[in-house]
VEXDREN-2710 file (C-alpha; in Angstrom, 1 decimal):
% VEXDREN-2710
k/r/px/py/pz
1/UNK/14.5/14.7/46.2
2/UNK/17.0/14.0/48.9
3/UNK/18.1/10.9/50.2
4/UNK/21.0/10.6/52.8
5/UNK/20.5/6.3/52.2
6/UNK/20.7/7.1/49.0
7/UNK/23.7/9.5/48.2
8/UNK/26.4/7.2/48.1
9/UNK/24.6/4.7/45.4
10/UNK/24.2/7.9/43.2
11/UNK/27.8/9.3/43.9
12/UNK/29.1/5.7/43.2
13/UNK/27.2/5.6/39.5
14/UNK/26.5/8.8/38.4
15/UNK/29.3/10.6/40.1
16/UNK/29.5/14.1/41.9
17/UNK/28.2/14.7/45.4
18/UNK/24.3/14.2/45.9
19/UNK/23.0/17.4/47.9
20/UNK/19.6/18.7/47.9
21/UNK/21.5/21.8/45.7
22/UNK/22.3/19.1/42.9
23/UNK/19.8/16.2/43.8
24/UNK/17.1/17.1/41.2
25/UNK/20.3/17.4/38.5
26/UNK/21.5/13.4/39.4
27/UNK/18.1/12.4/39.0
28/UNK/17.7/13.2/36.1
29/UNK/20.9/11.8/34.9
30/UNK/19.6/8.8/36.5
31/UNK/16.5/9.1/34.9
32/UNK/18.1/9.4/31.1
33/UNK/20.3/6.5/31.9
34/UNK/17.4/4.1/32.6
35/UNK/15.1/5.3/30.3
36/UNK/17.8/4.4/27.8
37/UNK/18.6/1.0/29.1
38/UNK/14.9/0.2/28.5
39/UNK/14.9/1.8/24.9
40/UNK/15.3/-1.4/23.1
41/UNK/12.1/-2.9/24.5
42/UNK/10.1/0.4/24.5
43/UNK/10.8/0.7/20.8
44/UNK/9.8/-2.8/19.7
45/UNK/6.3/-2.4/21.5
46/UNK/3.8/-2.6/18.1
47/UNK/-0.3/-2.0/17.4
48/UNK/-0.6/-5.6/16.5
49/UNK/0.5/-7.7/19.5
50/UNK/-2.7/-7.8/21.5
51/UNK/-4.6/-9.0/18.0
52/UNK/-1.8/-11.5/17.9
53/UNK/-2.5/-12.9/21.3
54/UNK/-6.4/-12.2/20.9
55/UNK/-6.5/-14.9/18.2
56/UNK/-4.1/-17.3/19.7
57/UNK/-6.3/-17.2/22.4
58/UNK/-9.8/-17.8/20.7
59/UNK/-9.0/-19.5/17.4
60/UNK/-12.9/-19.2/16.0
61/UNK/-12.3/-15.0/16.0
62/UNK/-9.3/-13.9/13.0
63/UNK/-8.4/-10.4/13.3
64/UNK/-7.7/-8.8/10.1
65/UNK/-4.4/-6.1/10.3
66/UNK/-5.9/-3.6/8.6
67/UNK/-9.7/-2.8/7.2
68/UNK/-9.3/-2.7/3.8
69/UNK/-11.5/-1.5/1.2
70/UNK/-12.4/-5.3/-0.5
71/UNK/-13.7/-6.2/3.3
72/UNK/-15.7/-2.9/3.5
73/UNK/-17.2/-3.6/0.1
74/UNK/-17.8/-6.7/0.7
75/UNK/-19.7/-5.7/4.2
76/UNK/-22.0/-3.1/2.3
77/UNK/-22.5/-5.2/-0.8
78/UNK/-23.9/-8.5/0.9
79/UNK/-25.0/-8.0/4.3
80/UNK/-26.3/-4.0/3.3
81/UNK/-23.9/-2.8/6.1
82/UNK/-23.6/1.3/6.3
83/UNK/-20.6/3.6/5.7
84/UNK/-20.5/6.5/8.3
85/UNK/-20.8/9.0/5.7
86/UNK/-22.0/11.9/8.0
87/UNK/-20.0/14.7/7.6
88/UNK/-19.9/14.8/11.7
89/UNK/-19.1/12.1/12.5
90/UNK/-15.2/10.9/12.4
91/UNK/-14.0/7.1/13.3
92/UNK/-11.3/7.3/15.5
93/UNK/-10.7/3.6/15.9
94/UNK/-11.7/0.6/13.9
95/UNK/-11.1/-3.2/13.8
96/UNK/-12.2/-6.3/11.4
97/UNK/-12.0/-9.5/11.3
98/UNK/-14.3/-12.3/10.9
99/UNK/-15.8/-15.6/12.7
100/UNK/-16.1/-18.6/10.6
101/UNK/-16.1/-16.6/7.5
102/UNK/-18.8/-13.8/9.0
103/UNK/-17.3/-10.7/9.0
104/UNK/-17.5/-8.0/11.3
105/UNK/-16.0/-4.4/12.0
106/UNK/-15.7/-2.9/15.7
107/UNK/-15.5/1.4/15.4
108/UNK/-15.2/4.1/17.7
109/UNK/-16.7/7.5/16.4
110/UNK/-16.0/11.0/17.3
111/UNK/-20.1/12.3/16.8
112/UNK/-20.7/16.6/16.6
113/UNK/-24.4/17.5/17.2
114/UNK/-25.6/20.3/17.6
115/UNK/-27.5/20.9/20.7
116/UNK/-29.3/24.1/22.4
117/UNK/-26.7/24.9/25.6
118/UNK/-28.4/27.0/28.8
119/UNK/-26.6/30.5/29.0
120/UNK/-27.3/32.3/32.1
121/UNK/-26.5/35.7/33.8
122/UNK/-27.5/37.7/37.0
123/UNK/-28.0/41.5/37.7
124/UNK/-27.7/42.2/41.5
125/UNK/-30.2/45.3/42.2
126/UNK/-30.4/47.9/44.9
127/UNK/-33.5/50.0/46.0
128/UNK/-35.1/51.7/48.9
129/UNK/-38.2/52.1/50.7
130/UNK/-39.6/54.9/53.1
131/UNK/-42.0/54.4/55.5
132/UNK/-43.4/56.2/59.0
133/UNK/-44.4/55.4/62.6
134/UNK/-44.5/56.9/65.4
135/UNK/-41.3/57.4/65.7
136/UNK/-40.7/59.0/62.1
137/UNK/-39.9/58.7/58.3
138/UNK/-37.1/55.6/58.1
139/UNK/-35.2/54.0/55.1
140/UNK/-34.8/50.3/54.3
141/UNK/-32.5/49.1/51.7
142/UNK/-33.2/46.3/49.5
143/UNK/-31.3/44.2/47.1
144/UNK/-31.9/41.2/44.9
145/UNK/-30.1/39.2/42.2
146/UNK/-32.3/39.0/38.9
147/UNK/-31.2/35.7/36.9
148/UNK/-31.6/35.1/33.4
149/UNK/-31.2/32.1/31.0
150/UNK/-31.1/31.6/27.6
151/UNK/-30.4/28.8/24.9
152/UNK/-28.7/29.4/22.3
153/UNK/-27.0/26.4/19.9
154/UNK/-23.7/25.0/20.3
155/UNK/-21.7/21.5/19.2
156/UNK/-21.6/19.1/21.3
157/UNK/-19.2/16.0/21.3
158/UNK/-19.2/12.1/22.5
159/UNK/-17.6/9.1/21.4
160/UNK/-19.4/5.6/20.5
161/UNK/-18.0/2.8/19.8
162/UNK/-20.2/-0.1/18.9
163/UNK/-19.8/-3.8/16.6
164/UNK/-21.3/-4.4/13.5
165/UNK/-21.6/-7.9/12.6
166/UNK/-22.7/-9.6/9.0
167/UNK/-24.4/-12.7/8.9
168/UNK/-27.3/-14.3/6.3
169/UNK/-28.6/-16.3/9.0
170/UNK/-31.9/-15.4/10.0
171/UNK/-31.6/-12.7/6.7
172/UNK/-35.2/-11.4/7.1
173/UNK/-35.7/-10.3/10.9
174/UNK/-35.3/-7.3/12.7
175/UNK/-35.3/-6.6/16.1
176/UNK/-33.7/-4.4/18.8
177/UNK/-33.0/-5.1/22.6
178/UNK/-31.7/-3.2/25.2
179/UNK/-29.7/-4.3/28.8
180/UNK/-31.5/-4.5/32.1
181/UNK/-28.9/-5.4/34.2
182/UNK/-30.0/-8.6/35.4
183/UNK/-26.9/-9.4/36.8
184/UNK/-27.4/-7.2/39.5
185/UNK/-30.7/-8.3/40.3
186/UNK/-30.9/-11.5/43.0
187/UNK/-33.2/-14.1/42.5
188/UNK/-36.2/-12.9/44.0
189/UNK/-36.2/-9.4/41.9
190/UNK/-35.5/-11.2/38.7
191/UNK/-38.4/-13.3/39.8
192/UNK/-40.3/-10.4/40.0
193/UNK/-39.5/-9.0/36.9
194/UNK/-39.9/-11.7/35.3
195/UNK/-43.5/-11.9/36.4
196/UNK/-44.7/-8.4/36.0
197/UNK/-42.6/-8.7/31.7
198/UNK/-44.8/-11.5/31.1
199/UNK/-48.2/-10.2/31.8
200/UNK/-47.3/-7.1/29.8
201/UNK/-46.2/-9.6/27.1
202/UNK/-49.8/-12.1/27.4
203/UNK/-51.5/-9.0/26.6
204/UNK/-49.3/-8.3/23.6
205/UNK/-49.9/-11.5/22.4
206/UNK/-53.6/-11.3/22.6
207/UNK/-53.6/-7.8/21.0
208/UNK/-51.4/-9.0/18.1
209/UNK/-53.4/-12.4/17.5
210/UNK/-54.6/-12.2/13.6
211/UNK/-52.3/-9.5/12.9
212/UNK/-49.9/-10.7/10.3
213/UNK/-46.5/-9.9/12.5
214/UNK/-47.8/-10.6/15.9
215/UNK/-45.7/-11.9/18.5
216/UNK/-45.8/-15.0/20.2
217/UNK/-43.7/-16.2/23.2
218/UNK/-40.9/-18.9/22.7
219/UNK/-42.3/-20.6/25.8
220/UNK/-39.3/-19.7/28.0
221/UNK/-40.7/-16.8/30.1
222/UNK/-37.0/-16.6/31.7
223/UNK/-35.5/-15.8/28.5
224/UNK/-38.7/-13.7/26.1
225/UNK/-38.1/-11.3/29.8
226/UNK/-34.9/-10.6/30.2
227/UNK/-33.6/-10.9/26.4
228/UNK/-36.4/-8.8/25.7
229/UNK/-36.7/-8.1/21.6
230/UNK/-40.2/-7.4/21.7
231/UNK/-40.0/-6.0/18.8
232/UNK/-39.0/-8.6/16.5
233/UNK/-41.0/-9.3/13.0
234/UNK/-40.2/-12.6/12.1
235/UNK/-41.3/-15.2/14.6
236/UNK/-40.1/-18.2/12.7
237/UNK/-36.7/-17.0/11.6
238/UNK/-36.5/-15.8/15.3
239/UNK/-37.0/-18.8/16.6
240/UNK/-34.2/-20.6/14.3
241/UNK/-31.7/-18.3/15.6
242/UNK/-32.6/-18.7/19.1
243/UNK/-32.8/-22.4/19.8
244/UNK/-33.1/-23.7/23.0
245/UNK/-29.0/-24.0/23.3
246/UNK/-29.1/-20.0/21.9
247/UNK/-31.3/-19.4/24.4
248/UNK/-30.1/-21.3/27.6
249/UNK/-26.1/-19.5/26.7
250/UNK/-27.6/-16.1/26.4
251/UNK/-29.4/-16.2/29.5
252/UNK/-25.9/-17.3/31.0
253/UNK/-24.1/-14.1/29.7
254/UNK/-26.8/-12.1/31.0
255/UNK/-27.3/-13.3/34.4
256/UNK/-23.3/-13.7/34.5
257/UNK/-22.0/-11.0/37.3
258/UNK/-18.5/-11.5/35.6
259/UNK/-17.1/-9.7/33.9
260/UNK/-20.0/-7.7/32.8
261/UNK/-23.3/-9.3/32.4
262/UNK/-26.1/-7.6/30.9
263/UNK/-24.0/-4.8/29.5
264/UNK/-25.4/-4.5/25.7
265/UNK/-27.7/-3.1/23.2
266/UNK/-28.3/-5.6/20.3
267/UNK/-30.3/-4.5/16.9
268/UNK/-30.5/-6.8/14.4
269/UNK/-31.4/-5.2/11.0
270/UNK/-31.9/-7.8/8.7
271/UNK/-28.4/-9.5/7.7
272/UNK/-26.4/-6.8/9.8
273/UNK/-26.5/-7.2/13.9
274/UNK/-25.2/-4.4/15.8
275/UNK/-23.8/-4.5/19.5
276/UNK/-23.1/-1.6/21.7
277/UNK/-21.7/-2.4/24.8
278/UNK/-21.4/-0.4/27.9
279/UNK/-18.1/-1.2/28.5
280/UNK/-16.4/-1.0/25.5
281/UNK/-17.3/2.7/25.8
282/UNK/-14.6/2.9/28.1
283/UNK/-12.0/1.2/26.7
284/UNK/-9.1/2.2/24.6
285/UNK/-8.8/-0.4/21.1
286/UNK/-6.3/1.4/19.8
287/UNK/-3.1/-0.3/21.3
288/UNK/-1.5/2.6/20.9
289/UNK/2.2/1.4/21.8
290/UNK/2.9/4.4/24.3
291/UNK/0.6/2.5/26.8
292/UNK/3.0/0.5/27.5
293/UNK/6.2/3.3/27.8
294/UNK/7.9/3.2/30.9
295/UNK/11.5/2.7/32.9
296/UNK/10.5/0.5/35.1
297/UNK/10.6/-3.5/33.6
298/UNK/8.6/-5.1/36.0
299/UNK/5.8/-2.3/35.8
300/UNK/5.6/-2.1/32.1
301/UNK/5.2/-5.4/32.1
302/UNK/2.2/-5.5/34.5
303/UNK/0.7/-2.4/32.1
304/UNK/1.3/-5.0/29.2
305/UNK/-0.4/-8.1/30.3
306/UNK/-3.1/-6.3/32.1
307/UNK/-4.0/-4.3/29.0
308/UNK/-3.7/-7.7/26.6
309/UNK/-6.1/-9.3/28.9
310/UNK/-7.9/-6.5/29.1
311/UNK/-8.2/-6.1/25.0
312/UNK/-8.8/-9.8/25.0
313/UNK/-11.8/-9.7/27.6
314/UNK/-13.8/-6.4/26.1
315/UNK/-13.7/-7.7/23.0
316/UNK/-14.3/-11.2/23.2
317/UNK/-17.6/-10.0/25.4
318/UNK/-19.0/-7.5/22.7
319/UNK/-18.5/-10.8/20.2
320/UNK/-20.4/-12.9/23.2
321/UNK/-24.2/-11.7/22.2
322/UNK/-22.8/-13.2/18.9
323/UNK/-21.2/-16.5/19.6
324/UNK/-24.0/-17.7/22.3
325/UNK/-25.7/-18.2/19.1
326/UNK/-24.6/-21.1/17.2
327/UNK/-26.2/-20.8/14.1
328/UNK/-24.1/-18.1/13.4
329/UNK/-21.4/-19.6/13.7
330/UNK/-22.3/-23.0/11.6
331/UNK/-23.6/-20.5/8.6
332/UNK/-20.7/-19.9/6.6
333/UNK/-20.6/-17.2/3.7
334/UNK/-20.7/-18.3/0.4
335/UNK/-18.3/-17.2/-2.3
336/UNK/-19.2/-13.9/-2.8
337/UNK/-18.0/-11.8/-5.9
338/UNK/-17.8/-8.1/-6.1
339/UNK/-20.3/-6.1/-8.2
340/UNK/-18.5/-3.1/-7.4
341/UNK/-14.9/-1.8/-7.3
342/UNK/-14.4/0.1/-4.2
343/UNK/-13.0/3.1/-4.8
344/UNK/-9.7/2.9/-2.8
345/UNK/-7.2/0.1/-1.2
346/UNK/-8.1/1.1/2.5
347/UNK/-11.4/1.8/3.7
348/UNK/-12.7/5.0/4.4
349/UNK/-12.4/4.0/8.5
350/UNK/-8.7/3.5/8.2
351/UNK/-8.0/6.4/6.4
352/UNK/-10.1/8.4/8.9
353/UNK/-8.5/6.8/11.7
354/UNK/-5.0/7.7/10.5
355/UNK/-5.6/11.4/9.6
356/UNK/-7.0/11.6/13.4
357/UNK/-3.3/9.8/14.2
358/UNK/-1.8/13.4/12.6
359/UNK/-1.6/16.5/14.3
360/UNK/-4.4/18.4/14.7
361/UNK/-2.7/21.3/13.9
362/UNK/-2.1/20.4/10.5
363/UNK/-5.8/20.1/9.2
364/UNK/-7.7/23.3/11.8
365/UNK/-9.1/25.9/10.0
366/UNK/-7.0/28.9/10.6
367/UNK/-9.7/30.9/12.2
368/UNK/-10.9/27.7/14.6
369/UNK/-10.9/27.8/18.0
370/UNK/-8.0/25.8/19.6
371/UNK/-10.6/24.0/22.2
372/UNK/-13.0/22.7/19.8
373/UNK/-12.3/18.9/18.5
374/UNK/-11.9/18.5/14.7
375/UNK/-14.1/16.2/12.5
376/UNK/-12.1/14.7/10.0
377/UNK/-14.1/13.1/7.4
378/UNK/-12.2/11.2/4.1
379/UNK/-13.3/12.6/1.2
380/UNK/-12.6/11.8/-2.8
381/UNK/-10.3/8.6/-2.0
382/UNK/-8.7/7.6/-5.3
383/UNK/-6.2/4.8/-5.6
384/UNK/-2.2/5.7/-6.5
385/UNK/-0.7/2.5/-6.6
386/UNK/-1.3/0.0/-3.8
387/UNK/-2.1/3.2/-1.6
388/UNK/-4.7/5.6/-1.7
389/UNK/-4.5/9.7/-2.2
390/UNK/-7.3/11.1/0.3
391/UNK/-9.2/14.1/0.6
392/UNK/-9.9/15.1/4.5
393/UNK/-12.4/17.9/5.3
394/UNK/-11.9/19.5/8.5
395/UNK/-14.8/20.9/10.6
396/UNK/-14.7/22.6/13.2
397/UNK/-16.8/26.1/14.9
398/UNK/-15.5/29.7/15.2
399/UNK/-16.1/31.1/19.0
400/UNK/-17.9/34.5/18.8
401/UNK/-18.4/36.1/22.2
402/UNK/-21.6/37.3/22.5
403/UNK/-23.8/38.9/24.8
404/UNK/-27.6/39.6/25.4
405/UNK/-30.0/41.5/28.0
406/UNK/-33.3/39.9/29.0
407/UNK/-35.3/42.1/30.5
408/UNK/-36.3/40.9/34.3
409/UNK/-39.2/42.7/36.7
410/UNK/-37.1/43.2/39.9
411/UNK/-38.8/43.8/43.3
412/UNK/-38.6/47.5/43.2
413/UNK/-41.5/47.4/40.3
414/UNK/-39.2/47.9/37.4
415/UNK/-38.0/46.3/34.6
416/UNK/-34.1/45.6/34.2
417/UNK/-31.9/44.0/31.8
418/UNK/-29.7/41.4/32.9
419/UNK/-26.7/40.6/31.0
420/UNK/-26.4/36.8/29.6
421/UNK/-22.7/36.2/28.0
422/UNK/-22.8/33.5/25.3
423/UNK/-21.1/31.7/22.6
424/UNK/-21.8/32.0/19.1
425/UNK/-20.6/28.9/17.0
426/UNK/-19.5/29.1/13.3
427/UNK/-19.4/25.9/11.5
428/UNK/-15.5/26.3/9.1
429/UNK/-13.9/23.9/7.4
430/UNK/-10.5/23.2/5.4
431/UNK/-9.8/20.5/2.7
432/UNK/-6.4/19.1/2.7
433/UNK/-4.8/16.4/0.8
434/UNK/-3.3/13.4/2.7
435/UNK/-1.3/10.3/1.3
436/UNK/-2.0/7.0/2.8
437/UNK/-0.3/3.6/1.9
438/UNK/0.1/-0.4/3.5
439/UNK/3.9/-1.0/3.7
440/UNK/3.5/-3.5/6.2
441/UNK/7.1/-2.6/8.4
442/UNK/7.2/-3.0/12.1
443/UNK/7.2/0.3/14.4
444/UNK/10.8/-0.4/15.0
445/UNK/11.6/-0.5/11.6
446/UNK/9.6/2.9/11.1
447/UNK/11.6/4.8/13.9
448/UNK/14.6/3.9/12.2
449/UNK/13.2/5.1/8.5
450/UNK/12.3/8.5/10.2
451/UNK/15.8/9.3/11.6
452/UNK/17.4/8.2/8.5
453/UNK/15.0/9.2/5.7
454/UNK/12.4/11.9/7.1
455/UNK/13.4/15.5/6.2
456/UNK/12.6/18.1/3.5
457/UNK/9.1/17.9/2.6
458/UNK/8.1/14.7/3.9
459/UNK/9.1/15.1/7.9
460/UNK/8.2/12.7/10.9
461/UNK/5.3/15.5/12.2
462/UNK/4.0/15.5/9.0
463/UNK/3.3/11.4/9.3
464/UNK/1.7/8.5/11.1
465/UNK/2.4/5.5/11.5
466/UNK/0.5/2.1/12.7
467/UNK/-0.4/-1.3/12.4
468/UNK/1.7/-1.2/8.8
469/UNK/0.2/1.7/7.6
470/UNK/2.1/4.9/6.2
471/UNK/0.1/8.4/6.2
472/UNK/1.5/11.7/4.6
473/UNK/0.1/14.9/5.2
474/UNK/0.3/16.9/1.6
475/UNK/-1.9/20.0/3.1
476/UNK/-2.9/22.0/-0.2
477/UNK/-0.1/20.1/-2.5
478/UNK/-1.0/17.7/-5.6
479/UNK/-1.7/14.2/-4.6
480/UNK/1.4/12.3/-4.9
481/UNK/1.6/10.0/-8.3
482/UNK/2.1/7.1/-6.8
483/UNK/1.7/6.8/-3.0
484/UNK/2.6/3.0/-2.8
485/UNK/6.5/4.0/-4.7
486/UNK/6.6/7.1/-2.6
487/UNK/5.7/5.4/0.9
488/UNK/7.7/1.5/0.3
489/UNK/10.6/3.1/-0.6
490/UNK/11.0/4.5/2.5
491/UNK/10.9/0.5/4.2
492/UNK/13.0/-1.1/1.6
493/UNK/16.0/-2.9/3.2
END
């Protein structure tokens, strides 16, 4: 904390005598100063600007700002895409857009299963033993640890995040493929696999011949082995989605050792095709504007273009499965209108996304353990206005400790009980009523409204804000009247 070089710099600017007594006081002055000399750029960092400079960057992909309910619709009504309507699961990120018309919608979900979880316990045991020889009776102690297990059920939590992906080319085939990292394999291994796929496949094709969805090879042993989609059930339509020039840039992006290679599951079901990559598991879509916080210029400016390149890059290769195929991108939607009125402005994705932007605190069941994640799923969405009043349902698990004795035979020829702690799980929940509206102002502009505006009932913890949309926590309140008068106000000039 204490610097002789450095004294006279801080006596100079921040004034008093630097000592190790006062050093940690003058840095923090410091710290203060610089933090807000670097306000004005730290509070004009927004959601959208990666999106912005993703489609500069590729002009075939347009990135919608928000997912609204007309482009969900639209998803399940023509291409039969699915709503995640399990009450546990929770989407914690989303983002739409579309390429040359074709829509598609990247989420990350919060999943709860229910799983059985290995509880064990141990009972250390003591005994003794007499025996004689010739030189008398004698005593021998024994001891040994009896261990017990036992499962019992208990939630269990992960996060996917996968791409869904409408298109009516190729409308009547399904299949599935999963990676096999050829980019890690060298030439002679992948010659090897190749070899040992394809006389797994000849036998396949002579077990399916007559059969009225057998499978044929394309001809390209290179590609039916590494793409795999052995399962597919349309040979023709298969075979007009992957051309030769389908085939030959897929087989790049798979053998490609940069950036990721063979990284993905694909599943094409019909007019919806579904990647899951491997590394978008482990990135962050959110551009949450904190990740780029910091005092330092030149720093936060590395953190800013490395995670815009970043953004760019994951996303770009989870659309890559998609755009190696050019068929979808020369089959362009037709006009399309809606048989259906969905039942709110946002989709039920964004208005999950920005209840899991509130605190927690505000939706957990009162008896809910504090170290168990909330599911929050929308609910009863009805439209005020141009916003939306929501219903969230929380779920989460009361923690019960428990405990139970299986009986063990220890080595003294009895019986014992051993003691096995465990956790009994409680599925609660709690409804509570949450306002949600588009008001389309800048994060800037926000931070302003909620110094100026925010107090009473509608406070800045009881809000989130991002990427132009305006959520109010009403907990057991009526829904507002009209969400769109009571949330633009706030943002008119």
């Amino acid at each position: 904390l204490y610097c002789e070089k450095c004294a006279p710099e801080f006596t100079i600017q921040y004034g008093g005598s630097m000592k190790p007594s006062n050093a940690k006081e003058l840095m923090e002055k410091a710290y203060a100063a610089v933090l807000k000399n670097v306000e004005p750029l730290n509070r004009i960092y927004d959601w959208g600007i990666p999106q912005e400079l993703m489609e500069k960057t590729t002009p075939i992909i347009d990135l919608d700002p928000v997912f609204k309910g007309e482009r969900l619709q639209y998803l399940i009504e023509k291409y039969g895409f699915r709503e995640v309507t399990s009450p546990k699961q929770s989407v914690l990120e989303v983002l739409s857009g579309n390429i040359q018309g074709n829509p598609f919608v990247l989420q990350k979900i919060l999943d709860c299963s229910i799983v059985d979880k290995k509880y064990s316990g141990s009972l250390t045991i003591h005994w003794t033993t007499t025996y004689r020889d010739k030189n008398g009776t004698h005593t021998r102690h024994h001891s040994q640890t009896l261990v017990a297990s036992i499962y019992r059920p208990a939630p269990s939590y992960k996060t996917l995040t996968q791409l869904a992906f409408g298109s009516e080319a190729a409308p009547n085939l399904h299949f599935s493929r999963k990676p096999i990292h050829a980019e890690k394999m060298d030439d002679k291994e992948r010659e090897k696999y190749i070899s040992k796929t394809i006389k797994k496949l000849d036998s396949k094709e002579a077990k399916d011949l007559g059969r009225s969805e057998n499978f044929t090879k394309l001809g390209n042993d290179e590609f039916d082995a590494l793409f795999g989609a052995f399962d597919r059930d349309n040979e023709i339509q298969f075979r007009l989605l992957y051309t030769p020039l389908a085939q030959r840039n897929t087989l790049e992006l798979l053998k490609d050792k940069s950036p990721f290679g063979d990284d993905f599951y694909l599943k094409k079901d019909g007019m919806v095709t579904v990647v899951q990559s491997e590394h978008s598991q482990k990135f962050d879509y959110s551009s949450t504007p904190s990740t780029f916080f910091g005092y330092d210029v030149s720093k936060m400016k590395e953190k800013f273009v490395n995670y815009c390149d970043d953004f760019i890059k994951n996303l770009f290769f989870d659309l890559a499965p998609i755009i190696s195929v050019p068929l979808y991108q020369m089959h362009k939607p037709g006009e399309y209108i809606y048989e259906n009125q969905y039942r709110s402005n946002l989709s039920s994705f964004e208005q999950e996304v920005l209840a899991n932007s509130l605190d927690a605190g505000l939706f957990k069941p009162k008896e809910a353990s504090n170290n168990i994640p909330l599911i929050l799923k929308a609910k009863e969405a009805a439209k005020r206005g141009s916003g939306d009043s929501v219903r969230i349902d929380a779920l989460s698990f009361i923690e019960t400790p428990m405990v139970e004795y299986v009986p063990k035979m220890g080595g003294d020829g009895r019986s014992h009980l051993v003691p096995v702690h465990w956790i009994k799980y409680d599925e609660v929940h709690k409804q509570s009523n949450m306002g949600i509206g588009q008001v389309n102002g800048t994060r800037e502009k926000y931070l302003e409204k909620c110094k100026d505006n925010f107090g009473g009932s509608i406070s800045s913890i009881r809000t989130a804000f991002q990427r132009g949309l305006l959520a109010i926590f009403e907990g057991d309140e009526e829904y507002l009247e009209d969400i769109n008068n009571s949330l633009v106000e706030l943002f008119k000039d």
